[in-house]
N, C-alpha and C positions, 0 to 999 in steps of 0.2 A: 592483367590479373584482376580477377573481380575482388573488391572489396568486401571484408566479412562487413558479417551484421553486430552492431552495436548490441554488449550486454547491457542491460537493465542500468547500469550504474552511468554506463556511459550517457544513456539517452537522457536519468536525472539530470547528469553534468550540462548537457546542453541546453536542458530545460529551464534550468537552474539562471543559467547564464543570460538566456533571453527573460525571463522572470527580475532578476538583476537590475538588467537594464529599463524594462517598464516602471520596475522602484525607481529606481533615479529619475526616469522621466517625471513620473507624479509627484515626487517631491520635490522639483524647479518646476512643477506649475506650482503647487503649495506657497512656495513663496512669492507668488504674485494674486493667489487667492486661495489665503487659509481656510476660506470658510465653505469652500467646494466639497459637499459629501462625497460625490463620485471620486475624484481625487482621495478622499482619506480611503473609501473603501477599496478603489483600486491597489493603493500601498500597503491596505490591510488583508487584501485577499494573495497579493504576490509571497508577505511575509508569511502567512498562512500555509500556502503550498509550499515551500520551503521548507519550513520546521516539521510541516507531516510528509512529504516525501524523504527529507533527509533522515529521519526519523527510519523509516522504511527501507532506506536501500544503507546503513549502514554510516553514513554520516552523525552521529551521533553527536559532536562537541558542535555542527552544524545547527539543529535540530534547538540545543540545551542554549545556546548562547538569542536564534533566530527570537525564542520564545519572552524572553526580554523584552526584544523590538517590539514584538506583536502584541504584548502586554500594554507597551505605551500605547500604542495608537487602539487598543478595544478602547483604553479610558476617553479618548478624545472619540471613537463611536459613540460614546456613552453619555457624550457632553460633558464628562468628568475632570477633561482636561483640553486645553485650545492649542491650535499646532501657532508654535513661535519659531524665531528661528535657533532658538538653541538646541530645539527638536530636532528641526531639520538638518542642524551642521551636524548633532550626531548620529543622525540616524544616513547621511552620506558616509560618513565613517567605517557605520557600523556597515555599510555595505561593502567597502574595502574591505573590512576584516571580514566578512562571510567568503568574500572571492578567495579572500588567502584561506581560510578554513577549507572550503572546496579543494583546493589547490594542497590539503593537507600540511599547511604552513602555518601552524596556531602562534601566534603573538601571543602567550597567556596575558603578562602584561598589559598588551593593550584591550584585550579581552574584558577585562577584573574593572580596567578602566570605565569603559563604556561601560560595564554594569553601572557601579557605582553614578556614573551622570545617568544616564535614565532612571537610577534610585532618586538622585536630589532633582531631577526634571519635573518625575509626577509625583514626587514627593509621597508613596506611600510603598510598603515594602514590597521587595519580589518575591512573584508566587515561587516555591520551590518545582523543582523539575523534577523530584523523586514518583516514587508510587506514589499512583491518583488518589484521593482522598475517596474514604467510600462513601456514596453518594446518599443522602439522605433516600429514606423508603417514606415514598407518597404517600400520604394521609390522606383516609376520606373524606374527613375532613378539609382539608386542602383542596382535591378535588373538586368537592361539592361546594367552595369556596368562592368556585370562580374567579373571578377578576380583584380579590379583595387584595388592597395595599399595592395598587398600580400591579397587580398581576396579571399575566391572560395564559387561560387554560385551552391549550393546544392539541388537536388530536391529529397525529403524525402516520399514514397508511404507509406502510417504505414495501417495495418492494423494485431489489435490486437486478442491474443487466447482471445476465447468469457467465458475463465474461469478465466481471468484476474484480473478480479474485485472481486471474490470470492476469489483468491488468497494473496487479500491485497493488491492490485496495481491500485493507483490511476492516471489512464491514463493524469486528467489534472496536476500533478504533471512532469509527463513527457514532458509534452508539454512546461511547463514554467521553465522547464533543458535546455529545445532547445532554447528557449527564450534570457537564459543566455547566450549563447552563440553568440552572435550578433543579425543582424537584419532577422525579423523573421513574414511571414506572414502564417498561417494558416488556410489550407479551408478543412472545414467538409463536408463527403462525406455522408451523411445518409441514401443510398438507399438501405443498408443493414440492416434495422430499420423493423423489421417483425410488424403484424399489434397487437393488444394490448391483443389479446388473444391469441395469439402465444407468446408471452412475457416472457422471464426472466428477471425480476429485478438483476438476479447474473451474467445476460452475459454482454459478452462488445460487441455491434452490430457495432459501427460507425467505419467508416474510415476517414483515413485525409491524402491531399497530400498536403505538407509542402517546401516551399520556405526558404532556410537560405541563409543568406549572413554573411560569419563568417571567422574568423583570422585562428581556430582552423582547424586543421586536421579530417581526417577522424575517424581517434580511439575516438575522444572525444566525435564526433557523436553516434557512435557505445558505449562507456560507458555510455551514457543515456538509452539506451534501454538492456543495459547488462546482465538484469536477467529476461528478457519478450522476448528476441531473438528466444530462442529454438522452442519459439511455435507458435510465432508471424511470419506474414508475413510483414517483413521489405525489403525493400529496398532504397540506397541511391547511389545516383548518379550526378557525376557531370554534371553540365548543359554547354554547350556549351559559345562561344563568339558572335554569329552573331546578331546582333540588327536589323537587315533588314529580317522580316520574312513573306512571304505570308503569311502561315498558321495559321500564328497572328492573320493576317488582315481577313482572313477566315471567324474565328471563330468568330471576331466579328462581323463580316457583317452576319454570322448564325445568330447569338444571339439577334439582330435587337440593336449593343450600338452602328453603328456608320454606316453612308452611305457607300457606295462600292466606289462612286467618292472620297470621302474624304480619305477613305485606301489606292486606287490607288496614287491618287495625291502623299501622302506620300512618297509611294515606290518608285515610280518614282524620289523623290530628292533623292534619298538614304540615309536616315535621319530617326534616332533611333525610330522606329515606334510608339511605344506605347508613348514614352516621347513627341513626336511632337502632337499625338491627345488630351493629358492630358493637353498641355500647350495650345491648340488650344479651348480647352474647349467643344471640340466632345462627351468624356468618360471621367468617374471616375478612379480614378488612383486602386480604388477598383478592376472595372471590369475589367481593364486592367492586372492587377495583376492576375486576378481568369481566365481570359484567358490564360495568360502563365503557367499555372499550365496546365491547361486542354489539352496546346498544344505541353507540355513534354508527358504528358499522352497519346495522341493518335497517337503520331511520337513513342515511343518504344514500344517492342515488347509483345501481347495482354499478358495478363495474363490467368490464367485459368481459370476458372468457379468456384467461390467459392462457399463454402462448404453451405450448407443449414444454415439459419441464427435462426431458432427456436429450434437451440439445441444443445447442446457445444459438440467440436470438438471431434472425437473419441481419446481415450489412443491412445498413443504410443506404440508399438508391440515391439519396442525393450528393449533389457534388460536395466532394471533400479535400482535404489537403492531404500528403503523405510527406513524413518527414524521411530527407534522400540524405546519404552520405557526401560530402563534395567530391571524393575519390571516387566515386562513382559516377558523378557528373565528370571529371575532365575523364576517365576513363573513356567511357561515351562521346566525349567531345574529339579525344585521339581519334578512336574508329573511324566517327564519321569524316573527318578529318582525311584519313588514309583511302574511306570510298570516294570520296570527290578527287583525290589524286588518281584510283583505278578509273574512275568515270572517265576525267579524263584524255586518259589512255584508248580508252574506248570509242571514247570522240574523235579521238585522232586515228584512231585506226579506222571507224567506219566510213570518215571523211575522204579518206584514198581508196575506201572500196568501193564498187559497183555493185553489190550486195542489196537490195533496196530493205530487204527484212533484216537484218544488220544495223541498217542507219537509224530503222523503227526501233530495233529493241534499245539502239544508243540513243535515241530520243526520251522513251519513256522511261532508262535507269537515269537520265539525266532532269528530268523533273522531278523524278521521285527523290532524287539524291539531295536536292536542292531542298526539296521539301522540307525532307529530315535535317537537313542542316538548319533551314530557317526556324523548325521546331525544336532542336535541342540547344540551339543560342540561347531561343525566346526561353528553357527552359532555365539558365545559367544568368538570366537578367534579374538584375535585383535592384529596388528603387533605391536613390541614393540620399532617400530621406535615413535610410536604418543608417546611414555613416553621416549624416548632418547631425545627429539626433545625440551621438556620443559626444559633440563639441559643446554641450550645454554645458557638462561640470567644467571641462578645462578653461572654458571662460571665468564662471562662477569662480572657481580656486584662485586665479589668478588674478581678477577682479579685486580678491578680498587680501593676497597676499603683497599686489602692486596699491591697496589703496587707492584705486580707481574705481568710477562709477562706468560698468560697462553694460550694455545691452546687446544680447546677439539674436540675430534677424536669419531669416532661412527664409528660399525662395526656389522655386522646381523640385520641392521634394520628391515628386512622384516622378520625377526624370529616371530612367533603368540606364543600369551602366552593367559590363560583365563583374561577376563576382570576384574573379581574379583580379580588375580590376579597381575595386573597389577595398579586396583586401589590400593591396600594397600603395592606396591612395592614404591610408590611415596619419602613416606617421610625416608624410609630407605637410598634409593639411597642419595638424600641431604644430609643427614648427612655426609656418607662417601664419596663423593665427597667434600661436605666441609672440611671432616679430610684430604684429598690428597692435594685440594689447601691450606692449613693452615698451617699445619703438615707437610706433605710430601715433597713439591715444596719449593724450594730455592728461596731467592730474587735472582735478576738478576746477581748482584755484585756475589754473593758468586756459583751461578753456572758457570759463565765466571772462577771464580778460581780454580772451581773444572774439569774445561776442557771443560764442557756441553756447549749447546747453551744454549742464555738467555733466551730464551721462555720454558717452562716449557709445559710437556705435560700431559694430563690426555687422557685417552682411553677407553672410553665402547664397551663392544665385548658380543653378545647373540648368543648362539648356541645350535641346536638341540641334544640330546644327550639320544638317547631311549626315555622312559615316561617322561625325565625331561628337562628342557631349564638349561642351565651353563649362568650364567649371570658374568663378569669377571670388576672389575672396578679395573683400573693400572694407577701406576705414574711412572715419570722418575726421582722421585725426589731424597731426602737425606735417604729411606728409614727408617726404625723401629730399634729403642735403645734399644736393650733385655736388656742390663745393666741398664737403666734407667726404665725400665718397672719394673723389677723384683725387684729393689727397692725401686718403689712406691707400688707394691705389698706384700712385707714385710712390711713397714709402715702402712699399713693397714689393717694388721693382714691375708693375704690371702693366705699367707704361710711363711716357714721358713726360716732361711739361710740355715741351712743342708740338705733341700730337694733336690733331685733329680729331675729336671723336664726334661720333653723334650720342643725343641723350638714351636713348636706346643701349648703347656700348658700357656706360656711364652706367647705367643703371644694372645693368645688367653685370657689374665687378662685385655683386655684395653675392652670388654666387660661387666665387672663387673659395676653396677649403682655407677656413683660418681667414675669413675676411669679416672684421666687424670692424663698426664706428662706435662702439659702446667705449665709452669713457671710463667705464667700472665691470667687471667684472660681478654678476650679482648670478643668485639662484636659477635665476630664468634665461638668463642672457649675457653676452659679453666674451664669448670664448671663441667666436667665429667659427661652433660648430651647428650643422644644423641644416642651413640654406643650399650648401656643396651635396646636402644628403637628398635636400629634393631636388635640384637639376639631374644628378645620376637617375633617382626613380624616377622620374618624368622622362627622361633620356628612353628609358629600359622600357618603360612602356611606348614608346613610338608618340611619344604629344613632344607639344613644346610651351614655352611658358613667355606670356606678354607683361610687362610692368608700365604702368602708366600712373604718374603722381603729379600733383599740383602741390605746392608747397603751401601750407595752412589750410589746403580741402581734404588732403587726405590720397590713401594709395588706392588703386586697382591690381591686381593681378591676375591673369588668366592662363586658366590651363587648358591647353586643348590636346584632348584625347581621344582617341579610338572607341569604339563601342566594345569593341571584342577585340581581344588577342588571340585568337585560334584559327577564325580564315575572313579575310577578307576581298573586296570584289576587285579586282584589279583590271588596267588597261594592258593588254598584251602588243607589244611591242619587237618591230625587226631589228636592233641593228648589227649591218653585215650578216654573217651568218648565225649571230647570236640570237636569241631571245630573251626580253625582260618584261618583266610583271612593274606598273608605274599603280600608288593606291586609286583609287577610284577617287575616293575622297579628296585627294590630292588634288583634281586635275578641274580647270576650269573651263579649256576647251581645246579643240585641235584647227589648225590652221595649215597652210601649205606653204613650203620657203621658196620664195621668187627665186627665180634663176638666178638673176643679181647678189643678194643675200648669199646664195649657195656658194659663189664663188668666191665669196669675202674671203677677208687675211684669214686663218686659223686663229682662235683664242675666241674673246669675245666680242660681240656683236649686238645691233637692237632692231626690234620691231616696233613699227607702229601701230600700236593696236586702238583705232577710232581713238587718234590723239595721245595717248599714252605708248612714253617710251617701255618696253621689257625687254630686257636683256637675256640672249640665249646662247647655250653651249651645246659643241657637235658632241654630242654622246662618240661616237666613231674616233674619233681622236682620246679622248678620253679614256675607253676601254681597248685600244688599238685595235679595232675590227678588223679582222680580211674582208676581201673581197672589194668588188668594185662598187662605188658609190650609187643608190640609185636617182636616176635624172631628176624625180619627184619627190623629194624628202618633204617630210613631214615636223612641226611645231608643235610639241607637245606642251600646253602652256600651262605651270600649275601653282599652288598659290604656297608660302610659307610663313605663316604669321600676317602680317600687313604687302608683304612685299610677293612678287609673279618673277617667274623666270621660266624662258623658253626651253626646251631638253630637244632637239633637233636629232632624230630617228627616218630611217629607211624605209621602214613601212608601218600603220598601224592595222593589226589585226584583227583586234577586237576586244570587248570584254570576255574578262578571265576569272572562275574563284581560284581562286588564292591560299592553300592554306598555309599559316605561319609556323616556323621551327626554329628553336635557337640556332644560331651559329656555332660551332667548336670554338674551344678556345684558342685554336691554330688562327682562323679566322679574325681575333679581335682586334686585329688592328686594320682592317678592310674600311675603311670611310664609307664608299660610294653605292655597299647593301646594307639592309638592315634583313 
C-alpha cells in the first residue's frame, strides 16, 4: 500500500522537529563558546522559523510562547545581552516545552514560567504578541537623513519566486518583519500582474521596492527573507548620503508633482531637495518618497528581463534533496526484497534449463536486481552522526543532576547505519550511557584522588567493519566490580559459589532483568531496569554486545550490528537434503574435514587452524538430516564476538542474497534460525 502524502502540517511537524534538534545542537556548542555569532544566529534563525511557520500552519500557542525565546536571543544579536548559562538551561527547556506544544500538550504552567525567567534574564519587558503595532510612516526627512544616529538607509528591490504563496509563504508577513525593524515605506510594483485569464491564484506576481531606515545590520535584513532567498530575486543595498539630487528633481518634474522652476530654485540653495518642496507645500511627502525609490532604481545597474509572469518559474537543474516518507522507504524496501526472492527462482530455474536465452534474461534481471537493491539500501542509509548528536543533552542533564564533571566525545560520525536501525539503537544507547555517567564516572573529588582529571569522559566511536558497523561506548571512569557483580549474582540465584566462570560470564550477569549493584536506588539508576532492555534490542537486531573493563580505567562496550535488516548476502549451504543461508559476515573461511575428523565420536570436536584450536559441530546431527553423508564435508568457520567455531556442512554452494523476514510467533522458540 502506497503511502499518502503528508498535509502541510505534517511536513511543519517534521520540520519543526529537525529545526528542534539543530537549537539544541547550537546551544551545547554555546556553552563552550558563548561568543560564536554563527552559533547565536544559527539558534536565532531555527527559533525564527518556528514562530513564523507555526504561526502559518495553525500552531498558534507554538508561535506566542517561540516569540519569547527569539526575543532573548535578537537582544544578545544586538550585543544587548551575552549568552550565560542561565540562558542556555532555559532556553533547553523551553525546547522541551515547544515539543510538547507541537505535540499539543501545553504545560500553561510551565509555560508562564519560562516567560517570566527570560523576563528577569534580559531584564526588560516582553514584546506583547497581539496586533502589530502600526508602523511609523517614513519621513523625508528621515530618508534624506541617511545614516544619522547609527542609522543606515536601505533600498530593498523584492521580487518573489511566483511558487511562493503555494509554498506557505505569506509575502505580507514578510513585509511587516521589515516593518519591525524600523521605519519603513513600501511601494508595490504591479506591472508584473498578468491579465486575469493568464492568472494563478497560487503564484506571487507583485514586486516591491522597499525604503528602510533601521538600527539593524544587514544579516537581520537578510533573516527576514531567509527561507524565500534561494528562489527569490532579492536585493539590498545601501543607499547613498547626498540630499542635493537632479535626478530627484527629474523625476518629479517627469511625473508632473512639481514645476521645473521650483526643482531648480531648490537646487540652486543646495538644500535637502525633497524636505524643502514638502515643507514648501509643492509635493507630498508620499510622492516624494515614491520618487526616491524610482530614483535608486534607474541610477543602478538594469536588471534582466524577467521571466514570464503566467507561469511559475522552472525547477532548478541542480541537484537537490526530496524529503520521502519512511513508509514509503520500507515499502520499496518489501518489493525489492520479494524481486530478489522472484530472481531467484528464476536462477534456479534457468540453471536446469538448456535454454541459453533464458539463462541471458536471468542474468541481466539478476544484475539489475541487485542493482536496485544496492540503490534502495544506500537509499535507507543514514549517518549515525544524526543519533550521536541527541546524546549531548542526556549527558549535559545528567552531568548537572549527578553533580559530575562530564565530557562527551564522538567518533565515525559519518559512519551510515540503516534507518531501522538506527531507530531502535535510540533507547539502548541511553541507558548505557546513563550506566557510564552514574556507574562508571567518579565524582570530581574522588577522581582528583585517584590521579584522573576532574572531568570525566564518555566516548562514542562507530566503525565500519565488513557487513557490520562496531558501535563502541567507553568511560574513563572507576570501571566494573566482578566481586560485587558475582555476588549479586549468587544472591539471586544465577549461579553458584563453586562455579567456574570466565570474566566474560561475569560480566556479562549485569544483563539479566532486575540485576543491579546500586546500593540506592536514586532517579537515574538502581532498579535493575534498563541493561535486560538492551540485550533483547541487540538480540532483535541480530548484533551482539562485548564488555571489556579494567578496574580504575574504565569500561568499553561494544556492539556489533548488521548494516541492514532487510537482506543480506549470505553463504548458501547443503546439508542433507536441506538447504541453509550462514551471514556472509559471519563467516571467516571455509576449509575441508579430513576423513579422520569426519569419522570422530558425534558431539564436539577441533580443528587445527595454523596452530589455533576451533571447535566444530555436524550441523547434520543437529538438524537430523536425511540422507547419506557426503565423503567431502565441508568447515564452515565463522567468528562470534572474540571466539570461531566450525558449522560442518555437506556441501558449499555458493553465495546467496538473502532477504530477512520475522519469524511467527509459533516459531519463537526455534534457537538455531534467526
Amino acid at each position: 500500500m502506497v503511502a499518502s502524502t503528508p498535509s502541510p502540517a505534517e511536513t511543519f511537524l517534521q520540520e519543526a522537529a529537525e529545526l528542534l534538534e539543530d537549537l539544541e545542537a547550537a546551544l551545547l556548542d554555546l556553552e563552550h563558546d558563548p561568543l560564536n555569532s554563527e552559533l547565536i544566529n544559527r539558534a536565532f534563525r531555527a527559533l525564527h522559523t518556528i514562530k513564523g511557520s507555526g504561526a502559518m500552519f495553525g500552531f498558534d500557542e507554538v508561535a506566542e510562547f517561540t516569540h519569547h525565546v527569539e526575543g532573548a536571543f535578537q537582544k544578545v544579536r544586538d550585543g544587548q545581552q551575552s549568552i550565560s548559562s542561565g540562558l542556555i538551561a532555559a532556553t533547553l527547556e523551553s525546547e522541551d516545552h515547544i515539543r510538547d506544544l507541537l505535540a499539543r500538550n501545553n504545560d500553561t504552567e510551565r509555560g508562564e514560567r519560562l516567560k517570566q525567567t527570560f523576563l528577569s534574564l534580559m531584564a526588560v519587558g516582553v514584546v506583547a504578541t497581539g496586533a502589530p503595532e502600526t508602523p511609523k510612516i517614513l519621513s523625508v526627512e528621515a530618508v534624506e537623513a541617511g545614516r544619522g544616529e547609527e542609522a543606515y538607509r536601505w533600498h530593498i528591490r523584492c521580487r518573489l519566486a511566483p511558487q511562493t504563496m503555494a509554498f506557505g509563504t505569506n509575502p505580507l508577513v514578510l513585509l511587516d518583519d521589515l516593518r519591525a525593524l524600523g521605519d519603513c515605506v513600501v511601494v508595490a510594483l504591479p506591472d508584473g500582474i498578468p491579465t486575469l485569464d493568464h492568472m494563478d491564484p497560487l503564484c506571487c506576481y507583485m514586486e516591491w521596492d522597499i525604503l528602510l531606515l533601521t538600527r539593524q545590520p544587514k544579516a537581520a535584513i537578510e533573516d527576514v527573507f531567509l527561507f524565500v532567498m534561494d528562489d527569490s530575486e532579492i536585493t539590498i543595498t545601501p543607499l547613498g548620503d547626498k540630499t542635493v539630487s537632479p535626478l530627484l528633481g527629474e523625476i518629479l518634474i517627469a511625473r508632473g508633482d512639481v514645476p521645473r522652476e521650483v526643482v531648480e530654485e531648490t537646487v540652486a540653495q543646495q538644500r535637502p531637495l525633497g524636505q524643502m518642496l514638502v515643507k514648501a507645500g509643492a509635493v507630498s511627502p508620499e510622492r516624494v518618497v515614491s520618487a526616491l525609490v524610482q530614483q535608486h532604481h534607474e541610477t543602478r545597474k538594469p536588471a534582466a528581463a524577467p521571466a514570464s509572469a503566467s507561469a511559475p518559474a522552472a525547477p532548478d537543474s541542480g541537484h537537490g534533496s526530496v524529503r520521502v516518507q519512511a513508509e514509503r522507504l520500507d515499502s520499496l524496501m518489501d518489493q525489492v526484497g520479494e524481486l530478489v526472492i522472484a530472481q531467484a527462482r528464476l536462477r534456479q530455474l534457468a540453471a536446469g534449463s538448456d535454454d541459453i536465452l533464458l539463462r541471458a534474461i536471468s542474468e541481466d534481471i539478476e544484475r539489475l536486481s541487485a542493482d536496485l537493491r544496492d540503490t534502495t539500501m544506500g537509499i535507507r542509509m543514514v549517518p549515525i552522526g544524526t543519533l550521536f548528536s541527541r546524546f549531548r543533552r542526556v549527558v549535559r542533564d545528567l552531568s548537572q543532576s549527578l553533580h559530575k564533571e562530564v565530557a562527551l566525545t564522538t567518533e565515525g560520525d559519518e559512519a551510515e547505519l540503516d534507518k531501522t536501525v538506527i531507530e531502535r539503537l535510540n533507547d539502548p544507547l541511553v541507558h548505557l550511557i546513563r550506566n557510564c555517567v552514574d556507574h562508571g564516572l567518579e565524582t570530581a573529588d574522588d577522581r582528583r584522588a585517584a590521579g584522573k582529571a576532574a572531568e570525566g569522559r564518555v566516548h562514542l566511536a562507530a566503525v565500519h567493519s565488513g557487513g557490520q558497523i562496531l558501535i563502541t561506548i567507553s568511560d574513563d571512569g572507576r570501571g566494573m566490580n566482578r566481586a560485587a557483580i558475582r555476588a549479586k549474582a549468587e544472591e539471586r540465584g544465577l549461579t553458584t559459589p563453586d562455579a567456574v566462570l570466565s570474566d566474560s560470564e561475569i560480566l556479562n550477569f549485569i544483563f539479566h532483568p532486575g540485576f543491579s549493584t546500586a546500593k540506592e536506588v536514586s532517579a537515574v539508576s538502581g532498579r535493575g531496569v534498563g541493561l535486560d532492555v538492551v540485550k533483547r534490542t541487540i538480540d532483535a537486531l541480530r548484533g551482539t554486545i562485548d564488555i571489556n573493563s579494567t578496574v580504575g580505567e574504565g569500561t568499553t562496550i561494544t556492539l556489533r550490528l548488521p548494516l541492514t535488516l532487510a537482506i543480506i548476502d549470505g553463504l548458501l549451504v547443503r546439508v542433507g537434503c536441506g538447504r541453509y543461508v550462514i551471514p556472509l559476515a559471519a563467516i571467516e573461511e571455509c576449509v575441508e574435514l579430513s576423513a579422520a575428523r569426519a569419522s570422530a565420536d558425534s558431539g564436539c570436536a577441533f580443528l587445527n587452524l595454523r596452530g589455533a584450536l576451533v571447535p566444530f559441530l555436524h550441523l547434520r546431527e543437529i538438524f537430523h538430516a536425511d540422507g547419506d553423508k557426503d565423503p567431502y564435508q565441508k568447515v564452515v568457520v565463522i567468528a562470534f564476538g572474540n571466539e570461531r567455531i566450525g558449522l560442518v556442512v555437506d556441501q558449499v554452494i555458493g553465495q546467496h542474497q538473502t532477504v530477512i523476514k520475522s519469524l511467527s510467533k509459533i516459531l519463537s522458540d526455534v534457537r538455531e534460525f534467526s
